[in-house]
C-alpha positions in Angstrom: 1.0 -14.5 -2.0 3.8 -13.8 -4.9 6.6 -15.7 -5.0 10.1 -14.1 -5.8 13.8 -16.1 -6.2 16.8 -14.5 -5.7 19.9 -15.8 -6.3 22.9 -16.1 -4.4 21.5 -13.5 -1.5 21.5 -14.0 2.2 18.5 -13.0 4.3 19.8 -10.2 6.2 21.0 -8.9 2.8 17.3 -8.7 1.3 16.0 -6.8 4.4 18.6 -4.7 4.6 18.0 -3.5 0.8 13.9 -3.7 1.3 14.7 -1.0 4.2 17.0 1.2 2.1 14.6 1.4 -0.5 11.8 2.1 2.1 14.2 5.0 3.3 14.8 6.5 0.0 11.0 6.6 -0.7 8.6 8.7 1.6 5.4 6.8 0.8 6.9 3.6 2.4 7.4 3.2 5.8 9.3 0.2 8.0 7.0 -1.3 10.5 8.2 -4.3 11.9 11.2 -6.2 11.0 12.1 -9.7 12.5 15.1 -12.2 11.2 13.4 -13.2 8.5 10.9 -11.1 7.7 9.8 -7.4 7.2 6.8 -5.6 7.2 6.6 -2.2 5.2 3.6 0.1 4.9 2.5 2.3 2.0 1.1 5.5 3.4 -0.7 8.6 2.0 -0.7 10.7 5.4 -2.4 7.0 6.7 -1.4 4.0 6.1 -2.9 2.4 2.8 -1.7 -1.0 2.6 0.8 -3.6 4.6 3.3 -5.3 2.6 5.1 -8.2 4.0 8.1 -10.4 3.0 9.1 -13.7 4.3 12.4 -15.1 3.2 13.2 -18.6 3.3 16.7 -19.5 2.4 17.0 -22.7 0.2 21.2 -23.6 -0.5 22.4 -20.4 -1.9 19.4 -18.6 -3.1 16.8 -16.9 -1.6 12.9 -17.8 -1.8 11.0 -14.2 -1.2 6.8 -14.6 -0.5 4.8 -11.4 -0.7 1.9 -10.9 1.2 -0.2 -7.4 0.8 -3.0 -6.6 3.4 -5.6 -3.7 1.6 -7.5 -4.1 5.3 -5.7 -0.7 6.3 -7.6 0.6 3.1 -11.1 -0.2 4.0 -10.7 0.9 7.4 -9.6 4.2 6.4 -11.4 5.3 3.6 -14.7 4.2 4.5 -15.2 6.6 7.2 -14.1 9.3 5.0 -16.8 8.3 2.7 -19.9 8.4 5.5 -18.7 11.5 6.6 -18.9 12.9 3.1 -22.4 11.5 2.6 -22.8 13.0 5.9 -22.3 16.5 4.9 -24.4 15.9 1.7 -27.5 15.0 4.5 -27.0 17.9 5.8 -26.9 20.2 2.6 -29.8 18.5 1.3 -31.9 18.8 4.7 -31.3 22.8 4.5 -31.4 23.2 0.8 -34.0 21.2 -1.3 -32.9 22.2 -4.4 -30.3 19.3 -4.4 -30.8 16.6 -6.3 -30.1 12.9 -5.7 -27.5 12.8 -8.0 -25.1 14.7 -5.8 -24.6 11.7 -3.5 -23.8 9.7 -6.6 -20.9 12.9 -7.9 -19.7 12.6 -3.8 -19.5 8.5 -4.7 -17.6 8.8 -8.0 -15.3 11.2 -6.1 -14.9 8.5 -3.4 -14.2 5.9 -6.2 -11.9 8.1 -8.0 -9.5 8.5 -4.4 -9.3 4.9 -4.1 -8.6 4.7 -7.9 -5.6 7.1 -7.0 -4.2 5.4 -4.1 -4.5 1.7 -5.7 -2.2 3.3 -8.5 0.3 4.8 -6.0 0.5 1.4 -3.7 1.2 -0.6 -7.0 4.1 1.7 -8.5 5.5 1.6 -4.9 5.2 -2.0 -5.6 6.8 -1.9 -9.1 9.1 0.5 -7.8 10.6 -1.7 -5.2 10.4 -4.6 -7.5 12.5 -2.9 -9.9 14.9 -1.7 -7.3 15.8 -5.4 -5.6 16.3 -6.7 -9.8 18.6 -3.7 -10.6 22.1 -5.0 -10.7 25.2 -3.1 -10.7 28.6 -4.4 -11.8 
C-alpha cells in the first residue's frame, strides 16, 4: 500500500480527476466508485490488475493509499498458458520429431506476455501519477 499527500484537495475532487484520467485512457477502466474511494482496472481485452484508492481527508490536505491487486493477472494468464502447453501435447503426440525444448520456447513466450503487461500496468501507473501532480496555473 503506497501512500500519496495532496495538498489542499477535497475527496470528491481526487475521484473526480482519477475518473477523468481513467476516461481519457482506454486501458483503464472505472469499476466501482464509493465516497471515498475508487476502484479502477487496467485491462488488455481482460482485466490485468485492480487499482484502488482510499482517501482520508486530514485538515486541508488529502492522504491517498494505493492498493494494486495482480490476482486478476494470475487468473487470466494461467489458463492461457495450459492451453498453450496443451496444444504443444498434442503436436508432440502426432509429430515426434519435436523436441522438449519447444515447451520451454512456449514458456519463454508466456514469460515474455506477462513481461509486456507488467510494463503497460506500471506506465498506466506512472501515467496517472504524473497526471494528478501536473499543475496548471
Amino acid at each position: 500500500m503506497k501512500k500519496f499527500e495532496y495538498l489542499a484537495l477535497k475527496s470528491h475532487e481526487f475521484l473526480d480527476m482519477l475518473e477523468a484520467i481513467a476516461r481519457e485512457r482506454t486501458t483503464i477502466r472505472v469499476k466501482k466508485r464509493d465516497d471515498k474511494d475508487i476502484t479502477l482496472t487496467c485491462q488488455i481485452a481482460i482485466p490485468m490488475a485492480q487499482i484502488k484508492y482510499h482517501t482520508e481527508e486530514q485538515g486541508d490536505n488529502l492522504n491517498v493509499y494505493r492498493r494494486i491487486n495482480w490476482f486478476p493477472l494470475v487468473y487470466s494468464t494461467i489458463p492461457i498458458l495450459a492451453l498453450l502447453e496443451a496444444i504443444m501435447f498434442l503436436i508432440t503426440y502426432f509429430n515426434d520429431n519435436i523436441q522438449w525444448f519447444s515447451y520451454l520456447l512456449v514458456g519463454l513466450a508466456w514469460l515474455l506476455g506477462i513481461v509486456f503487461i507488467l510494463y503497460q500496468i506500471f506506465s498506466d501507473l506512472e501515467n496517472l501519477t504524473q497526471k494528478l501532480f501536473k499543475v496548471k496555473v
